[in-house]
C-alpha positions in Angstrom: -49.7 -101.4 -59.9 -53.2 -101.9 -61.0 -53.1 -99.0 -63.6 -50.0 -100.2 -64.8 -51.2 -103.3 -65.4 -53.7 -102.4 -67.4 -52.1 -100.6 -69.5 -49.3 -103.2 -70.2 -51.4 -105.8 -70.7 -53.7 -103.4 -72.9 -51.1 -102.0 -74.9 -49.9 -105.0 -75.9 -53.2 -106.5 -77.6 -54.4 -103.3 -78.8 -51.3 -100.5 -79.5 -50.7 -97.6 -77.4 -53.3 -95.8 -79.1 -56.3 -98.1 -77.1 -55.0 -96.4 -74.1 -56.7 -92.9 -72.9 -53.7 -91.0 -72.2 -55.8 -87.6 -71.1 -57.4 -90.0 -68.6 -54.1 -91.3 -67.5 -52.5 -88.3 -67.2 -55.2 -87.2 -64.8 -54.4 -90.6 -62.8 -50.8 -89.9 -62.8 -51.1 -86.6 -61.7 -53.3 -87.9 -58.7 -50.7 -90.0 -57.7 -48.3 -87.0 -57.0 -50.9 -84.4 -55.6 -52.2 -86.8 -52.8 -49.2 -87.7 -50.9 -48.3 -84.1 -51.3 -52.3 -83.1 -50.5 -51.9 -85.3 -47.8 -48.9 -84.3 -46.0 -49.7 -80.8 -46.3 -53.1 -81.9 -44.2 -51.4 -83.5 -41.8 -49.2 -81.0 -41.0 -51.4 -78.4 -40.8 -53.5 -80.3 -38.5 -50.0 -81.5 -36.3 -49.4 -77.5 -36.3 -53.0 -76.2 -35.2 -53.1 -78.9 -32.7 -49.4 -77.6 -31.5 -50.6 -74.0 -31.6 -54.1 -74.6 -30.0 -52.7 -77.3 -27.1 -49.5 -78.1 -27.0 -47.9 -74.4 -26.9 -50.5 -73.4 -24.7 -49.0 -72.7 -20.2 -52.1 -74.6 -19.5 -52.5 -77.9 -22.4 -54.6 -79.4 -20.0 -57.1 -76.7 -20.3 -56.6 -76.1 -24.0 -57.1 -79.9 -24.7 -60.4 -79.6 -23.0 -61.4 -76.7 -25.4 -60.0 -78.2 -28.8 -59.6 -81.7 -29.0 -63.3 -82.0 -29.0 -63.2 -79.9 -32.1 -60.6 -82.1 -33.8 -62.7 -85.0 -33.2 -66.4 -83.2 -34.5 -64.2 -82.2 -37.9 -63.4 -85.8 -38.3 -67.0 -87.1 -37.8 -68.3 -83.9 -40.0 -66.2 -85.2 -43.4 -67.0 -89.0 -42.1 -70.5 -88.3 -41.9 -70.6 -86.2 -45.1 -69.0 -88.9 -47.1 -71.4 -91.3 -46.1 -74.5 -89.2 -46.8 -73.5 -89.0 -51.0 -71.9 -91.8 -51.3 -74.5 -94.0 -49.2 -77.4 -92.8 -48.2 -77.9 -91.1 -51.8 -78.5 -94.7 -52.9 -81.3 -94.8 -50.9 -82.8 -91.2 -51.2 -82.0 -88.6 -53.7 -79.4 -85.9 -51.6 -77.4 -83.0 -53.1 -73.9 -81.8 -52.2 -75.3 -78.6 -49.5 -77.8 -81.5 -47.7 -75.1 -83.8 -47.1 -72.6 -81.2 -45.8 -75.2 -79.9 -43.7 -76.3 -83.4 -42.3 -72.5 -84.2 -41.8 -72.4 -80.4 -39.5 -75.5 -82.3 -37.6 -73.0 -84.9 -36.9 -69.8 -83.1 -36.2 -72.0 -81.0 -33.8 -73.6 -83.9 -31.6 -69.8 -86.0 -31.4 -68.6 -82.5 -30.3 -70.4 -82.6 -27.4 -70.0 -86.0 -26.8 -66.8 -85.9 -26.8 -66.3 -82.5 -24.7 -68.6 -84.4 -21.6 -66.8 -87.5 -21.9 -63.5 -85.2 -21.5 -65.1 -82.9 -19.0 -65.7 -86.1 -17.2 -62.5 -87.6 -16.7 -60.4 -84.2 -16.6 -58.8 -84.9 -13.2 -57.2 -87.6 -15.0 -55.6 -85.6 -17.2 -52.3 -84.7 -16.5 -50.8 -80.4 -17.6 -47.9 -82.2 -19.9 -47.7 -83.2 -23.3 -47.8 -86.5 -22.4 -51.0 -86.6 -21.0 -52.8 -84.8 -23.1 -51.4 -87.6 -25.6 -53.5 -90.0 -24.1 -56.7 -87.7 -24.8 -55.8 -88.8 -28.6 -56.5 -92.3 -28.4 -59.9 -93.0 -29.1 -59.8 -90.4 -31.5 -56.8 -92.3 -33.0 -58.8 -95.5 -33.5 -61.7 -93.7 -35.1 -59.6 -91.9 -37.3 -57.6 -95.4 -38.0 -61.4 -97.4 -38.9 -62.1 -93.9 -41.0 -59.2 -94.7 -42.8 -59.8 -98.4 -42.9 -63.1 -97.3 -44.6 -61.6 -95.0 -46.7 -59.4 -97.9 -48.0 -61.9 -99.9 -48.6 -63.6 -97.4 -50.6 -60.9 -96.6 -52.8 -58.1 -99.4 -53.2 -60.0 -102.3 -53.0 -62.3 -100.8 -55.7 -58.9 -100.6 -57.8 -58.2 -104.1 -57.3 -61.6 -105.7 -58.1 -61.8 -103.4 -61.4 -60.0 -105.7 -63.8 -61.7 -109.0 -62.2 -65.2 -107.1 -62.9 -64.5 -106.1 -66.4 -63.3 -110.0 -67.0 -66.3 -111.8 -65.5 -68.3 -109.2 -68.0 -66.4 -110.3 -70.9 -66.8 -113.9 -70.1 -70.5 -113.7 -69.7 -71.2 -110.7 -72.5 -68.8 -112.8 -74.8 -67.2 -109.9 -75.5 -65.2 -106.6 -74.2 -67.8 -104.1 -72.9 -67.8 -100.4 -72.2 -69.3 -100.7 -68.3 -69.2 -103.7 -66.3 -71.7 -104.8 -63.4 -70.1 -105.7 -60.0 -71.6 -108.8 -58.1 -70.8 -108.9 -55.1 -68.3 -112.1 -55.2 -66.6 -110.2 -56.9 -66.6 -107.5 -53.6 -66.1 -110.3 -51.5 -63.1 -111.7 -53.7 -61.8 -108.0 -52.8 -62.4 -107.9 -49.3 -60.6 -111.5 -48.8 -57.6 -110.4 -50.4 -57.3 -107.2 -48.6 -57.6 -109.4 -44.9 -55.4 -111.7 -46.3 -52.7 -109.3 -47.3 -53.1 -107.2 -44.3 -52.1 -110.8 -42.1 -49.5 -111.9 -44.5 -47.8 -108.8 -45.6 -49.4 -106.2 -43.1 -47.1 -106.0 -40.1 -43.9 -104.9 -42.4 -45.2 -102.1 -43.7 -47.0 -101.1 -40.7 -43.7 -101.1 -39.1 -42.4 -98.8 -42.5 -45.3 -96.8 -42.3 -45.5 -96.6 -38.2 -41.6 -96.4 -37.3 -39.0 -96.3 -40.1 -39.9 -93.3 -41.5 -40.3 -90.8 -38.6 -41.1 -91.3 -35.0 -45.3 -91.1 -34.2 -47.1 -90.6 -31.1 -50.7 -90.6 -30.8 -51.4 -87.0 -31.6 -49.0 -86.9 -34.9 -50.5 -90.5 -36.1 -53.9 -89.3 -35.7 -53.4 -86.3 -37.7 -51.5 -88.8 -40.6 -55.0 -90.8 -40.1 -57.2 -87.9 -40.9 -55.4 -86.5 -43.2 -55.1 -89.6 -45.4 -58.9 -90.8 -44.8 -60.1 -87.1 -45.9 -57.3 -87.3 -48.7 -58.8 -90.7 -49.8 -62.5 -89.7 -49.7 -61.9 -86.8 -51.7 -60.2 -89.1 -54.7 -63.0 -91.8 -54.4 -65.6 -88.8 -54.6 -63.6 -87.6 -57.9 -63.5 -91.0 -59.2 -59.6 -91.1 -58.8 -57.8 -94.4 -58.3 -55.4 -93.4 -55.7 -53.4 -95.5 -53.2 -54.1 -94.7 -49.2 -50.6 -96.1 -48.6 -49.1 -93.2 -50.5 -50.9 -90.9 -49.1 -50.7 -91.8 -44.9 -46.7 -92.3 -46.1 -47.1 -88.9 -47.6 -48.6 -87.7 -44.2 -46.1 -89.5 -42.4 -43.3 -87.1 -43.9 -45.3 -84.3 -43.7 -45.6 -84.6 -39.7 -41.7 -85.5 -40.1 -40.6 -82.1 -41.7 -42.7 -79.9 -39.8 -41.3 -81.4 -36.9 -37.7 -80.6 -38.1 -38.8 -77.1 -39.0 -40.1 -76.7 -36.0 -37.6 -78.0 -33.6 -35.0 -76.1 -35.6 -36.4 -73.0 -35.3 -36.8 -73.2 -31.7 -33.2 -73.8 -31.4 -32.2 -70.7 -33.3 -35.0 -68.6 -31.6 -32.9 -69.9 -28.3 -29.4 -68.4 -29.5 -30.7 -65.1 -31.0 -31.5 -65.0 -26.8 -28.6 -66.2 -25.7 -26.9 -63.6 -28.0 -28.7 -60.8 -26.8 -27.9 -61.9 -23.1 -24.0 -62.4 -23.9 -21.4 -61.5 -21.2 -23.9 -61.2 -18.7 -24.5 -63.3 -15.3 -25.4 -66.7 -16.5 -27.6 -67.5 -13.6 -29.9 -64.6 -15.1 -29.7 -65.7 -18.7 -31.0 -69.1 -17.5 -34.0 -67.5 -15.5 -34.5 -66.0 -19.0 -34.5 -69.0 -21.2 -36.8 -71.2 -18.9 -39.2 -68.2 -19.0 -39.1 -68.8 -22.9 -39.3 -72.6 -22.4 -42.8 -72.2 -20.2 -44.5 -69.0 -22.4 -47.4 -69.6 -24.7 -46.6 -69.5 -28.4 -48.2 -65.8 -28.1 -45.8 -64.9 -25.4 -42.4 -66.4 -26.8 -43.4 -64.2 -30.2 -43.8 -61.1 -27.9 -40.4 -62.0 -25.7 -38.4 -62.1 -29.4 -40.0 -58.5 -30.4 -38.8 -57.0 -26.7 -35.7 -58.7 -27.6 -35.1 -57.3 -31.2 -36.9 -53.4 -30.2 -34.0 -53.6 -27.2 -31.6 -53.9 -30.2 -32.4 -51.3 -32.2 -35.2 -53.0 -34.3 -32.3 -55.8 -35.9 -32.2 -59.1 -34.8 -29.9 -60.1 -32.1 -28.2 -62.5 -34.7 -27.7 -61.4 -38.5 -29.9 -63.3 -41.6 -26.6 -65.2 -42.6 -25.6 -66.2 -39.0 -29.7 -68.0 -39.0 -29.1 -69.8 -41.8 -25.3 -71.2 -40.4 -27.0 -71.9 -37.2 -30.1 -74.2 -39.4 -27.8 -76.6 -41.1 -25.7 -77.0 -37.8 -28.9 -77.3 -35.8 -31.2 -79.2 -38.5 -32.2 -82.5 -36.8 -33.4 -84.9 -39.7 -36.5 -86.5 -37.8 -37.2 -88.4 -41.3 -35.1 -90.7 -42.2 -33.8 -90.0 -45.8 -33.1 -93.5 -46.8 -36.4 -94.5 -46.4 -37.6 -91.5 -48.4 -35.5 -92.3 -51.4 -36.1 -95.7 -51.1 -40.4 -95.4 -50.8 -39.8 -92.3 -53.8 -38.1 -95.0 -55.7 -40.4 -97.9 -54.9 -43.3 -94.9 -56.6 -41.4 -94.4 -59.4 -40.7 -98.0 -60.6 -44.0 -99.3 -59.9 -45.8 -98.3 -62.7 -43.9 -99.6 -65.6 -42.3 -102.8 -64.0 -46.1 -103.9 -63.0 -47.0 -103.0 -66.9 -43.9 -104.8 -68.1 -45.2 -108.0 -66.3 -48.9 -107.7 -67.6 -47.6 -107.7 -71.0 -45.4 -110.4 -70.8 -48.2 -112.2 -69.6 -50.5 -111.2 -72.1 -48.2 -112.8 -75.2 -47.7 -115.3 -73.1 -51.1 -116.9 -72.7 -51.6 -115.7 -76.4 -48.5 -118.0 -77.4 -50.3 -120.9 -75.0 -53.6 -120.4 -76.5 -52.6 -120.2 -80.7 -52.2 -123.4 -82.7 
């Protein structure tokens, strides 16, 4: 919205050639790589966590061992952030310092958060469910890294085009870099708490239910993935919107989760196939064996299963893909997709539209 006000209102006092369309082009691009960036990075980190813990006979043990990890990876790009974009201010600190400071941190919240789990592991229940709960402290830090992350990057958008005005009112004139005082930060941060209480709860329902269903260890992986996502745009200097990108790891989670689940139902017929016409009792015994092996152990079941017929699958390549579209489970809902991609696509021009309709406007107001 902000870009595309600029550009409308720029375009129509100065021409479309006052606009830098190389730079914009870099913008625009931005705005499709980072929901994408994003929900690739969330569900790569939804998968390791589901390979590392969740698929694991004992997820209690395995949450001891890797959430810890999650956690120290979060604080080591939170940390890392802060050193160049921070503490440079203050002393003069390269790329390789900061990433090694930010290591420093990962390291010490690593073992932090491995006693404070070793701790309280009788509480921790063998189930999914219970190893959920080890997610939510992570969860909030990964929400606040997020919330700092906006801060860093959308706000920044927003107080841009007050900045560059109050520096044409008090230069007289329009000038190539403008100074930012900090009313006009605190305009910023206002508007932001304001919005978040006025408008906030709607698209936190959107964002938090609509789409696809979350749980603490999916939402904290949509967290990360849209705080490191952000942080890496406001280190590049690209105005990019940390609602795009947490939506874009909200359908990330989604899909993998519908690849997933669909797979696992298929991987379930090629052995009821195999075990076809015999004693059901048996092919039961079979399939909760499947349900309770590691991810290591199902892999190596289906390879006994496919050597026993003859090296081919128990169920042909066309068969699979019959059995995908009947089994497919659409865990993100569609109409909201079309309706967010929609939302994305209009934005743009109908927000430059407006600034140049208020641009003539005020003109007309202010000519005799």
């Amino acid at each position: 919205s902000i870009v595309g006000g600029v550009m409308g209102a720029g375009i129509a006092a100065g021409g479309t050639g006052i606009v830098d369309w190389g730079q914009f082009g870099q913008i625009a691009a931005s705005w499709v790589i980072s929901p994408v960036l994003g929900g690739a990075i969330a569900a790569l980190s939804l998968y390791l966590i589901k390979r590392r813990i969740t698929y694991k006979r004992d997820i209690a043990q395995a949450a001891k061992h890797n959430v810890p990890l999650f956690v120290a990876i979060m604080a080591w790009v939170f940390s890392t952030y802060l050193a160049l974009k921070g503490l440079s201010k203050i002393v003069e600190i390269g790329l390789l310092p900061a990433v090694g400071l930010g290591a420093i941190v990962g390291a010490i919240v690593w073992w932090l958060t491995k006693w404070l789990i070793h701790r309280h592991s009788a509480e921790v229940e063998n189930s999914k469910a219970g190893v959920d709960g080890l997610f939510t402290i992570p969860l909030i830090f990964a929400a606040a890294l997020l919330s700092f992350a906006h801060g860093a990057n959308d706000v920044a958008n927003a107080v841009g085009p007050l900045a560059a005005i109050n520096e044409a009112v008090l230069q007289g004139g329009i000038a190539s870099k403008a100074a930012i005082p900090s009313w006009v930060l605190l305009v910023g941060a206002l508007g932001i708490a304001l919005g978040l209480a006025l408008f906030g709860p709607k698209l936190i329902r959107t964002v938090g239910s609509e789409i696809t269903e979350l749980d603490r260890m999916r939402a904290f992986c949509v967290a990360m993935a849209a705080a490191v996502t952000v942080i890496v745009a406001s280190q590049l200097g690209l105005p990019v919107s940390s609602t795009h990108i947490a939506i874009g790891g909200v359908f990330g989670v989604g899909f993998l989760r519908e690849h997933l689940k669909t797979t696992y139902r298929q991987k379930i017929d090629e052995i009821e196939a195999h075990y076809a016409g015999e004693d059901r009792e048996k092919v039961e015994r079979v399939l909760e064996e499947f349900e309770e092996a590691s991810f290591e152990e199902k892999g190596q079941l289906l390879q006994n299963l496919k050597r026993n017929n003859g090296g081919t699958a128990p169920i042909s390549k066309s068969d699979r893909k019959g059995l995908k579209k009947v089994y497919r489970q659409e865990l993100v809902k569609r109409s909201a997709v079309f309706r967010i991609v929609a939302a994305w696509i209009v934005t743009v021009p109908l927000s430059g539209l407006l600034a140049a309709m208020l641009f003539f406007t005020i003109r007309g107001m202010l000519l005799p």
